[in-house]
C-alpha positions as CSV (number, residue, x, y, z in Angstrom):
1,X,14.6,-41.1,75.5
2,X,11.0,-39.4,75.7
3,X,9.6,-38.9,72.4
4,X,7.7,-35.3,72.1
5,X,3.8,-35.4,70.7
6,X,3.5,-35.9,67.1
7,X,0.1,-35.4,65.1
8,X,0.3,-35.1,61.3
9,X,-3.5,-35.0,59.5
10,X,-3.8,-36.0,56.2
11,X,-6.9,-34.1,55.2
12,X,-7.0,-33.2,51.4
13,X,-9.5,-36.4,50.7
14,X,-12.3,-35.9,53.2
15,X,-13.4,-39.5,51.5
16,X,-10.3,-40.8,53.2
17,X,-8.7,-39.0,55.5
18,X,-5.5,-40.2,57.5
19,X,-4.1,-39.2,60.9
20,X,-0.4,-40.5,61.9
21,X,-0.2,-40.1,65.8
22,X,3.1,-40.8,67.9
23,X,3.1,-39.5,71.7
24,X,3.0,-41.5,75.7
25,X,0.1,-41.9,78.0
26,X,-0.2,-38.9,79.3
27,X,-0.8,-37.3,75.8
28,X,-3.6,-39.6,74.4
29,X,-5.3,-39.0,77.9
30,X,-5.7,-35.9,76.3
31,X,-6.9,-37.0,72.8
32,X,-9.5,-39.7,74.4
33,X,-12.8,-39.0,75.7
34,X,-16.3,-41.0,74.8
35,X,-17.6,-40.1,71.4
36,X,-18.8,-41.2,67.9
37,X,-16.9,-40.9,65.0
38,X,-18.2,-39.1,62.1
39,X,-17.4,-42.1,59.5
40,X,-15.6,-45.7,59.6
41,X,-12.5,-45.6,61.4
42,X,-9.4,-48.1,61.5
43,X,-6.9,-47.6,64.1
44,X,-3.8,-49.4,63.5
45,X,-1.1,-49.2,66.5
46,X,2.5,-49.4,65.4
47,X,3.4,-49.4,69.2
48,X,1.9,-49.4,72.4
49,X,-0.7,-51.6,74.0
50,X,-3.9,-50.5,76.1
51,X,-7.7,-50.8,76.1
52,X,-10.2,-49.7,74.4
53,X,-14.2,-49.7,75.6
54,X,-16.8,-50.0,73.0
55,X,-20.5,-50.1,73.8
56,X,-20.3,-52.1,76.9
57,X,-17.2,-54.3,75.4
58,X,-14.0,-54.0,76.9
59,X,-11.2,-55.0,74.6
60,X,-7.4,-55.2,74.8
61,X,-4.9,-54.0,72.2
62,X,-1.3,-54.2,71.5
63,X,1.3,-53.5,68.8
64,X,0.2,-54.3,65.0
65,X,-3.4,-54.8,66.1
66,X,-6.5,-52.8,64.2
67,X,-9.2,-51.4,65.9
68,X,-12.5,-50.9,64.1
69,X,-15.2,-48.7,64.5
70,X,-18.1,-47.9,63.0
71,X,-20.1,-43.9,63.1
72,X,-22.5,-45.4,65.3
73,X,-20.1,-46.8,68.5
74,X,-19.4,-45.2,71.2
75,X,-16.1,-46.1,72.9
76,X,-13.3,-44.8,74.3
77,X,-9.2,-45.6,74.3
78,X,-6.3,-45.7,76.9
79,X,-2.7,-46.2,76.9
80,X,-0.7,-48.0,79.3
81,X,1.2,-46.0,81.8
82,X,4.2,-44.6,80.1
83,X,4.2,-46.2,77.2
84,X,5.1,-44.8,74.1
85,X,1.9,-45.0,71.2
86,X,2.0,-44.8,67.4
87,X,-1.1,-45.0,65.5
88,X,-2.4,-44.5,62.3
89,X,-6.2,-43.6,61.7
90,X,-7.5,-44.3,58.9
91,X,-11.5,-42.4,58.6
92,X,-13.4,-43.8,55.9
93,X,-16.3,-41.9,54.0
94,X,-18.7,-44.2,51.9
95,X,-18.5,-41.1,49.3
96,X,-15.1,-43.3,48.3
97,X,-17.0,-45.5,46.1
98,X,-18.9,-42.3,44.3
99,X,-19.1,-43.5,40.8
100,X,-18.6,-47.0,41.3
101,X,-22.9,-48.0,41.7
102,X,-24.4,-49.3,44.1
103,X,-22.6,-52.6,44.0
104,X,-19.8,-51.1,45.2
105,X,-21.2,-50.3,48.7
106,X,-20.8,-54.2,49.2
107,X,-17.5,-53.5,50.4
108,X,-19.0,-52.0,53.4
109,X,-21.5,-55.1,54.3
110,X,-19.0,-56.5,57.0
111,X,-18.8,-53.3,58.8
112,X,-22.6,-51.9,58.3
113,X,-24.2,-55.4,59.8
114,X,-21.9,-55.8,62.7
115,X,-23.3,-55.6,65.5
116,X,-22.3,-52.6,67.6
117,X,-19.4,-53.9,70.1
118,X,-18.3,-57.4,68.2
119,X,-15.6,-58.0,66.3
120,X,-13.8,-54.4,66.8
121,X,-10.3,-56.1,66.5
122,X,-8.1,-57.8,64.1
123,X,-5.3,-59.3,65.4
124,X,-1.4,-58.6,64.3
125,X,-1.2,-61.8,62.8
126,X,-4.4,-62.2,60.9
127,X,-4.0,-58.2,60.0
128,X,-0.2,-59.2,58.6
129,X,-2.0,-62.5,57.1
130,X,-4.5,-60.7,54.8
131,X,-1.4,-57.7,54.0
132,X,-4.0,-55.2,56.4
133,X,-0.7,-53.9,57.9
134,X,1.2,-53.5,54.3
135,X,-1.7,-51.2,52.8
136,X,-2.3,-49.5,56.1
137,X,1.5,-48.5,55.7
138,X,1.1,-47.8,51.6
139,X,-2.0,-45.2,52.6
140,X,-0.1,-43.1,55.0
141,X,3.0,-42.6,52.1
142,X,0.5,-41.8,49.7
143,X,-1.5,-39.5,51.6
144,X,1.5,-37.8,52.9
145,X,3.2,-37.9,49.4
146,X,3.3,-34.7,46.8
147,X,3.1,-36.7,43.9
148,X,0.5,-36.5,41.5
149,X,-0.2,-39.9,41.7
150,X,-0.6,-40.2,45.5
151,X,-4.2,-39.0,45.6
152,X,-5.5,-41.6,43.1
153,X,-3.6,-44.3,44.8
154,X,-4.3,-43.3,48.1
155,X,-8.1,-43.8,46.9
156,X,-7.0,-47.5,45.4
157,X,-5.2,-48.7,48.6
158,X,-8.3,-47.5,51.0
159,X,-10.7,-49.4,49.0
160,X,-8.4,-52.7,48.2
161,X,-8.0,-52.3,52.1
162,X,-11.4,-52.2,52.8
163,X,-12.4,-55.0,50.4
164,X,-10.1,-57.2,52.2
165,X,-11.0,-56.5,55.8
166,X,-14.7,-56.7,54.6
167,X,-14.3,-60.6,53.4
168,X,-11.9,-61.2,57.0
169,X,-14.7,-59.9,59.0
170,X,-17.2,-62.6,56.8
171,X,-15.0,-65.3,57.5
172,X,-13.2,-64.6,60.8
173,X,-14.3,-66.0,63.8
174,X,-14.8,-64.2,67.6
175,X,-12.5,-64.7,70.0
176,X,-12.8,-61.9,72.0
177,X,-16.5,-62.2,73.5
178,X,-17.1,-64.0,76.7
179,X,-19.8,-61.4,78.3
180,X,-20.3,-61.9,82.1
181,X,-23.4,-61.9,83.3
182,X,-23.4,-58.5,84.5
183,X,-22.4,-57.8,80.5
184,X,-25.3,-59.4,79.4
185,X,-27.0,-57.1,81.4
186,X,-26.0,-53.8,80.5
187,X,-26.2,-55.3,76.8
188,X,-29.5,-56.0,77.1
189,X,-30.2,-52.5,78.3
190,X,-27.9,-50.8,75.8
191,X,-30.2,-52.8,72.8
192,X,-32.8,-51.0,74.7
193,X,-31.6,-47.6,74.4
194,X,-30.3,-48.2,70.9
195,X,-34.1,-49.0,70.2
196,X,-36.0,-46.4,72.4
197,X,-33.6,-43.4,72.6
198,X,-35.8,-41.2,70.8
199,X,-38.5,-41.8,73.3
200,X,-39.1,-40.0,76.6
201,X,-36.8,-42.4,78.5
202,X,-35.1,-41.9,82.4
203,X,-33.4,-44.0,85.0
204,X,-36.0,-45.2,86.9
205,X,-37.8,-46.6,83.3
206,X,-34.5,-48.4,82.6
207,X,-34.4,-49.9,86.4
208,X,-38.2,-50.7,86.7
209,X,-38.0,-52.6,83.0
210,X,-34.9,-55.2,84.1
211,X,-36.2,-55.3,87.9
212,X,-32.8,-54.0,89.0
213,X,-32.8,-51.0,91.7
214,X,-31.6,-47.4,89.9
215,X,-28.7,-47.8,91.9
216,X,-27.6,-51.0,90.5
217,X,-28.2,-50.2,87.1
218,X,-26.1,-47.1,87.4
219,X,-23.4,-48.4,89.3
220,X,-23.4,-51.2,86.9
221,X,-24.3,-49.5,83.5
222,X,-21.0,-46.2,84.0
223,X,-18.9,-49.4,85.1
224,X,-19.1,-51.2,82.1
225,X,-20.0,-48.6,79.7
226,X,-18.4,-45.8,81.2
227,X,-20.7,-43.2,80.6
228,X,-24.0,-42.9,82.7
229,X,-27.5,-43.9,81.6
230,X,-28.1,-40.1,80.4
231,X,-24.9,-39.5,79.1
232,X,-25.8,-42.3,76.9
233,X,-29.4,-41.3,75.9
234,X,-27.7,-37.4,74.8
235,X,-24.7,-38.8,73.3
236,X,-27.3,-41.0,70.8
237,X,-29.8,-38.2,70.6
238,X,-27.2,-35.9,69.5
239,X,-25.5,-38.5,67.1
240,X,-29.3,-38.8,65.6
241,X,-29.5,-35.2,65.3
242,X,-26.3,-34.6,63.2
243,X,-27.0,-37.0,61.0
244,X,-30.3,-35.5,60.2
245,X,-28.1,-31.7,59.9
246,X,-26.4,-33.6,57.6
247,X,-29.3,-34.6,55.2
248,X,-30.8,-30.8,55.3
249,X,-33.0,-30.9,58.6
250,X,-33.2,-27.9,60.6
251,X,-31.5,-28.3,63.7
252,X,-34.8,-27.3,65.5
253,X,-37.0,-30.0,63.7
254,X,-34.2,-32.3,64.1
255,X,-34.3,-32.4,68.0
256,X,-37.3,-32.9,68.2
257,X,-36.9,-35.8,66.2
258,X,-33.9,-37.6,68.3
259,X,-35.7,-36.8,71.5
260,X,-35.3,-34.0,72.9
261,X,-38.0,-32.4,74.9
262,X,-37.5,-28.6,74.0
263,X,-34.6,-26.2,71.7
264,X,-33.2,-24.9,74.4
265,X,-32.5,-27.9,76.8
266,X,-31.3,-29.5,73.6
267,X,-28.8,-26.6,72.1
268,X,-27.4,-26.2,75.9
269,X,-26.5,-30.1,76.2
270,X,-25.2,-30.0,72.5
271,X,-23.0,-27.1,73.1
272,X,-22.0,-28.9,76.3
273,X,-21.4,-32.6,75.2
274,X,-20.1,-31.1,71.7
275,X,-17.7,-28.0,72.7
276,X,-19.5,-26.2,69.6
277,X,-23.2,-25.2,68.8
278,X,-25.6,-27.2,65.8
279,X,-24.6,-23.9,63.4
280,X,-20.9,-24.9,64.2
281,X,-21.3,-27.8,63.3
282,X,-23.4,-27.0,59.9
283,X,-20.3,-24.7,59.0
284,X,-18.2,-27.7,59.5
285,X,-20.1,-30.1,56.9
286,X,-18.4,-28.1,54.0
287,X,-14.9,-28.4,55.4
């Protein structure tokens, strides 16, 4: 029996907000494309099994595994041919510790000093081992619930979740690492992008610097990354530039600042790569 597409969004906290997914293949073909999340996101999968590319890293994933990804990773999920997927997303907002100090923030040292691409998975049985699945579970009833407790206890269960991923993610070994050489590679160059995007960087800079042809390093680089070497550079630059929107920057000033060599090559590639325009997006900070 074919399940139709389910999407139920849980947005009344934007600190936590919580998105309970069930549809096949074909539907999150339709939901997945490269980008950045805004915040800290877990993805827990109830069913299904696919892959899931994350700067470089190509990872496996099947039922009762959690997938964990950080504002700055850029990655990008499939589902197996015709099989049926049920996920819940889970999209974390530091703001969640507002009144708790500074100290609370410690809950977020796991995921803030992780390098970009390792350790994006916890395993069903370690997940089940540390009760990740249980208070996954407990936040979707209480951010779907009407009661007038569910909102404070929605707020409890993220953070007990997060505090108990945080000390797995200190103590858990990797597993899932074992880089090729042609990995290495395009790691080395993605540490170089990560480190130079805001300069005046092309193709032929990225090719002469690891004495591979621009051929090579393309081919190579959209294989492993799955975006080109430019897509890459914008989809950074334009990462950079919202988060300086965020803090009060003009969008004008702020593209200079993540790279971009004039307005009006920047706001067509941000409308393009984005769907909406830098004011859009402004409008969208109060939401």
């Amino acid at each position: 029996m074919q399940e139709n597409f389910l999407r139920l969004c849980y947005d009344g906290d934007p600190a936590c907000r919580v998105h309970h997914t069930i549809g096949r293949a074909e539907d999150y073909a339709l939901m997945s494309q490269f980008h950045y999340d805004t915040t800290l996101n877990l993805l827990l999968f109830l069913r299904g099994h696919g892959e899931i590319r994350i700067e470089g890293r190509l990872y496996t994933f099947g039922e009762g595994d959690m997938i964990i990804l950080s504002p700055s990773e850029l990655h990008r999920s499939t589902i197996a041919d015709d099989t049926v997927f049920e996920r819940i997303s889970l999209h974390v907002s530091e703001n969640i510790l507002n009144g708790f100090g500074s100290d609370g923030l410690e809950i977020f040292t796991a995921f803030n000093e992780r390098p970009r691409g390792i350790g994006n998975i916890i395993r069903a049985d370690r997940l089940r081992e540390i009760g990740g699945d249980r208070l996954m579970k407990d936040i979707l009833a209480h951010a779907s619930g009407s009661g007038r407790t569910d909102p404070i206890l929605l707020r409890c269960k993220t953070i007990e979740l997060l505090s108990v991923i945080n000390e797995a993610l200190d103590l858990r070994e990797e597993t899932d690492e074992a880089p090729s050489i042609e990995n290495e590679l395009v790691l080395e160059i993605l540490q170089f992008l990560n480190t130079h995007y805001c300069e005046d960087i092309s193709l032929s800079d990225v090719a002469n610097k690891f004495y591979h042809s621009k051929y090579h390093v393309c081919h190579l680089f959209r294989e492993q990354v799955g975006v080109t070497v430019h897509d890459y550079l914008v989809l950074r630059r334009i990462r950079l530039v919202n988060d300086l929107i965020c803090r009060g920057i003009p969008a004008a000033e702020a593209c200079y600042t993540a790279g971009f060599g004039n307005y009006s090559n920047f706001f067509r590639l941000y409308k393009k790569y984005t769907g909406m325009t830098p004011a859009q997006f402004k409008n969208t900070l109060g939401k």
